[in-house]
C-alpha positions as CSV (number, residue, x, y, z in Angstrom):
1,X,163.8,172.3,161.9
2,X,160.2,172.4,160.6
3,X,161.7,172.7,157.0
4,X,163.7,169.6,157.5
5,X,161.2,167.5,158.7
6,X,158.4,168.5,155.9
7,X,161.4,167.0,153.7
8,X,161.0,163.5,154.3
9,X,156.8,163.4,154.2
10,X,157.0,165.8,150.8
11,X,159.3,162.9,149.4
12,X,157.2,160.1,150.4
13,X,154.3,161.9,148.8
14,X,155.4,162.4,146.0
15,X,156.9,158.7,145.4
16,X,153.5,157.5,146.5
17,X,151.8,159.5,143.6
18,X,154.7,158.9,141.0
19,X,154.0,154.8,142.1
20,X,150.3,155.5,141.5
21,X,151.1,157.2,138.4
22,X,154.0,154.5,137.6
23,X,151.4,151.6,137.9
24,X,148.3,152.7,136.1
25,X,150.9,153.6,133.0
26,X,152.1,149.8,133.1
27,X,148.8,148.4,133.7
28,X,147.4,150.1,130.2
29,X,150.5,148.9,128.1
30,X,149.9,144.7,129.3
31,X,146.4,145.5,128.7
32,X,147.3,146.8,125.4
33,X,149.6,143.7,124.9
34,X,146.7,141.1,126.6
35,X,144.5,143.0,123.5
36,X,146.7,142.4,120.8
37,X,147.1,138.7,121.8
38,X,143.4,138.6,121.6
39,X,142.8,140.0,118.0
40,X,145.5,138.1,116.8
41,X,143.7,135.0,118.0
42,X,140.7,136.6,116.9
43,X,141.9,137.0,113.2
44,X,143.9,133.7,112.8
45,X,140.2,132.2,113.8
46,X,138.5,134.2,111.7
47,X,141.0,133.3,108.8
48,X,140.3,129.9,109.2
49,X,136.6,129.9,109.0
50,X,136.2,132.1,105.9
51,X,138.9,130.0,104.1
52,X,136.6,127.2,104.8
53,X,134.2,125.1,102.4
54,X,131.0,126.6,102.8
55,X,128.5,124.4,105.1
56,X,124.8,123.6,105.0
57,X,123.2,126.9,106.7
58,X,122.2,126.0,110.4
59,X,118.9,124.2,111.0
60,X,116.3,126.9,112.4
61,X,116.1,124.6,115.8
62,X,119.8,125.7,116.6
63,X,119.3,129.1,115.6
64,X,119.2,130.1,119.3
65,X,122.1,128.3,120.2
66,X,124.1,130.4,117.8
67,X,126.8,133.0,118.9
68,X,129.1,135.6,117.2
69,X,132.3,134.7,118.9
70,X,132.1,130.6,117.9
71,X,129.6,131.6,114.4
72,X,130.3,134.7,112.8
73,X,131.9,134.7,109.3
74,X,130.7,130.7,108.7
75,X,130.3,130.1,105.3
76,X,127.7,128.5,104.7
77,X,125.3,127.3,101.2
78,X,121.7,127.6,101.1
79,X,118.8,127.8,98.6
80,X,116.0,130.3,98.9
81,X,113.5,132.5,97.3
82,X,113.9,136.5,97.5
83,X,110.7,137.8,98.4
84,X,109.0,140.0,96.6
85,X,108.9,143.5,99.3
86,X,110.8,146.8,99.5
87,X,114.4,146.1,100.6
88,X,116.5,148.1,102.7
89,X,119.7,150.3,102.3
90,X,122.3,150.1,104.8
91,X,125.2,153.0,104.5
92,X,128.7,152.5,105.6
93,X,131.6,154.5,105.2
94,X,133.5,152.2,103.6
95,X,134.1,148.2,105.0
96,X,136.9,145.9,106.9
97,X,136.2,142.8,105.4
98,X,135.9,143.4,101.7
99,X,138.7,145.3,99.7
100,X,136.4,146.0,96.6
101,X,134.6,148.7,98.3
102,X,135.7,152.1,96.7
103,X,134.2,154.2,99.5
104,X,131.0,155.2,101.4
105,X,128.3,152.6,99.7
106,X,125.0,151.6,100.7
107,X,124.2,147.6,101.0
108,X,121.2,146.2,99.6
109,X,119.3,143.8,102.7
110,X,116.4,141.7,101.6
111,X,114.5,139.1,102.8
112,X,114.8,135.3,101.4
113,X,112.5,132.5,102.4
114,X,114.4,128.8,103.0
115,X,112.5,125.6,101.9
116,X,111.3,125.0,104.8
117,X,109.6,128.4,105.3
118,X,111.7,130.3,107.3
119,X,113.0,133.8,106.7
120,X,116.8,134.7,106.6
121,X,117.6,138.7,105.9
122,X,120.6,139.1,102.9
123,X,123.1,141.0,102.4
124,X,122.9,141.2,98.1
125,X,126.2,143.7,98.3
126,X,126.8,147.0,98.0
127,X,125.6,149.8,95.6
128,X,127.4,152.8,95.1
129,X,126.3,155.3,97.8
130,X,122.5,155.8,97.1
131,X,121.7,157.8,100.2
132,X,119.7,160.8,97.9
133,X,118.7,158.8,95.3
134,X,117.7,155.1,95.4
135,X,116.7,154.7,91.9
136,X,119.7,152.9,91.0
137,X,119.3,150.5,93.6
138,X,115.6,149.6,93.8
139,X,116.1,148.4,89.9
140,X,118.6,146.6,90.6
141,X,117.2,144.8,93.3
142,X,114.3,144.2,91.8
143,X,115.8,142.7,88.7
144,X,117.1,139.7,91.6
145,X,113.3,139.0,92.5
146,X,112.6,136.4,89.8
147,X,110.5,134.1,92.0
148,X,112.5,131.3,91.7
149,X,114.4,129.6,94.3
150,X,118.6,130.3,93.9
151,X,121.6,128.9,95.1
152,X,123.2,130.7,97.7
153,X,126.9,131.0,99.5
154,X,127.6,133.3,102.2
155,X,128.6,134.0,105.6
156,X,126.8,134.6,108.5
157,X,127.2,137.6,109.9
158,X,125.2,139.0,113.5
159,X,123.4,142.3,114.0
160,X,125.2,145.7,115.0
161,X,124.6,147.9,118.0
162,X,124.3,151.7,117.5
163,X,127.1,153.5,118.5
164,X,126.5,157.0,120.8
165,X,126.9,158.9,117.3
166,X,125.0,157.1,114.9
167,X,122.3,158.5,113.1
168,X,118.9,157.7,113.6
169,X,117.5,155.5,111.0
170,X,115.1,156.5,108.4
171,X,112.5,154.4,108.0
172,X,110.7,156.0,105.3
173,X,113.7,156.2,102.9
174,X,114.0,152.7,103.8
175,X,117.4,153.4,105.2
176,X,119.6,152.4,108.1
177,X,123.0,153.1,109.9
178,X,123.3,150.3,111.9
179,X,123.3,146.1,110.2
180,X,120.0,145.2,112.6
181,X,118.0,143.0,110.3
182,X,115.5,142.7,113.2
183,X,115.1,146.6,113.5
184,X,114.8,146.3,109.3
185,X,112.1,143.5,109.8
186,X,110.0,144.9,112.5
187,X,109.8,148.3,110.4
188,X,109.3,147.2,106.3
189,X,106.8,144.0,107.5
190,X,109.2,141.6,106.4
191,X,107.9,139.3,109.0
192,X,110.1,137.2,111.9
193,X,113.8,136.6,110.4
194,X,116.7,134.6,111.7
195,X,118.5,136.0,114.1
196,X,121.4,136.3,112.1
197,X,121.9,137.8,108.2
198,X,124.2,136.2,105.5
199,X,126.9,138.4,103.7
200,X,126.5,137.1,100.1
201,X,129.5,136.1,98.9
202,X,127.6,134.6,95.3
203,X,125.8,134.1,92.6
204,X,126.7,137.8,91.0
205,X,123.9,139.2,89.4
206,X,125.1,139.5,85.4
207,X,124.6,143.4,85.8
208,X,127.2,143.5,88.8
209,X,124.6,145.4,90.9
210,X,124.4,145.1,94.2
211,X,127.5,143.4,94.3
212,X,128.4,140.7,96.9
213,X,131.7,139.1,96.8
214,X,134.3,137.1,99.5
215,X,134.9,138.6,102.5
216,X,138.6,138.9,104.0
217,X,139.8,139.9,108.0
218,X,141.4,143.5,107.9
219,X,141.3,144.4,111.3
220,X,142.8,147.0,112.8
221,X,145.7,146.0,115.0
222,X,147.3,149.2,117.0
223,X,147.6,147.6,120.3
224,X,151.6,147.1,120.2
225,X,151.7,151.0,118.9
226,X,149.9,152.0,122.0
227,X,151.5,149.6,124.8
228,X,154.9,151.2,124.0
229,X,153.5,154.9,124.1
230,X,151.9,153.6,127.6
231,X,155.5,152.0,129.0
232,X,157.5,155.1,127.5
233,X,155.4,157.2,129.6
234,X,155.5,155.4,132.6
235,X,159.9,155.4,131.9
236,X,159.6,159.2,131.5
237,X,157.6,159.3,135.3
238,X,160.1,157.1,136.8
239,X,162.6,159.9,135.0
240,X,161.3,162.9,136.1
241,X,161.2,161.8,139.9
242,X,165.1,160.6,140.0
243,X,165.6,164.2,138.7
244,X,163.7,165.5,141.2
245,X,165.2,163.1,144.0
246,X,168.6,164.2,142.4
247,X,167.7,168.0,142.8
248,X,166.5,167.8,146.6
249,X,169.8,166.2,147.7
250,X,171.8,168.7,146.1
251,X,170.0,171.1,147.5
């Protein structure tokens, strides 16, 4: 008699967690699915502002007002004067918005002063990686330091966050993990910058090096992939407890 009635409680347990179970699995795979909606709005607004004709940079007054999710990747044109100071390296892995980039590179960031006397941080383009020795670099850098104002077009672009495994920046090699051109300001003396930096997408420097060039939206878009794997899982739960259901009757 105790047996028998411990049946019907063991059941409802178990159905309680297997719902549990059940509704956490199908609550990951629409989140999955709400996320891939959202990067593929992301990237079709993306698309459309690089394939835009570059603007006229922002005026510093509505620098503040600026945002990544309604700015970044704006092309905009610009003149301004490189200034004449130690740059800084930035080393990436590799990048998902240029296809040119052959592998782990450093970027060349400098800092260029507009007309009207503010300070925008650039993004020359990448060098191959220069992390031991930055000879290559700092000659080519300094061969863009002419003094004279230049013509610019690029896209603005907003500082990184460091990640939980990043490494600490080095300051005395000039070189950094994360795109902060704030942190890269504060540390080389380059003054207060816009709160934004400008990918350069031209003019090339006639030696190639650093080497800017357009942008393009590579993201990576896995979200379907992992919806499925969530809803499969949850099937195979709602599987496994009609077996078992199946198996306790029988018995």
């Amino acid at each position: 008699m105790t047996i028998t009635s411990t049946r019907p409680r063991g059941t409802m347990g178990l159905a309680i967690v297997t719902l549990v179970i059940v509704g956490t699995l199908l609550s990951l795979g629409f989140w999955q699915l709400q996320r891939r909606s959202a990067k593929h709005a992301l990237v079709a607004a993306l698309t459309e502002r690089l394939a835009d004709m570059p603007g006229a940079l922002p005026a510093a007054a509505t620098w503040s007002v600026l945002t990544p999710a309604k700015d970044e990747f704006r092309r905009v044109t610009f003149t301004a004067t490189l200034k004449p100071v130690p740059d800084a390296m930035v080393y990436s892995s590799g990048s998902g918005v240029r296809t040119d980039v052959p592998g782990p590179v450093t970027w060349a960031f400098l800092p260029a002063q507009l007309p009207s006397g503010e300070t925008v941080v650039i993004n020359a383009g990448f060098v191959q990686n220069t992390m031991q020795d930055r000879s290559q670099q700092d000659r080519a850098v300094q061969r863009l330091i002419t003094g004279a104002p230049v013509a610019m077009t690029g896209y603005l672009r907003f500082p990184e966050a460091a990640g939980a495994l990043t490494p600490n920046d080095d300051v005395r090699k000039r070189l950094w993990f994360t795109r902060d051109q704030r942190a890269m300001a504060q540390a080389l003396g380059w003054g207060e910058v816009a709160p934004f930096y400008i990918d350069l997408e031209s003019p090339v420097p006639a030696s190639g090096i650093p080497k800017p060039g357009p942008l393009e939206v590579h993201l990576k878009d896995d979200h379907l992939q992992y919806a499925i794997t969530w809803f499969g899982l949850a099937a195979a739960v709602i599987v496994a407890f009609g077996v078992w259901i199946k198996g306790q009757r029988r018995s």
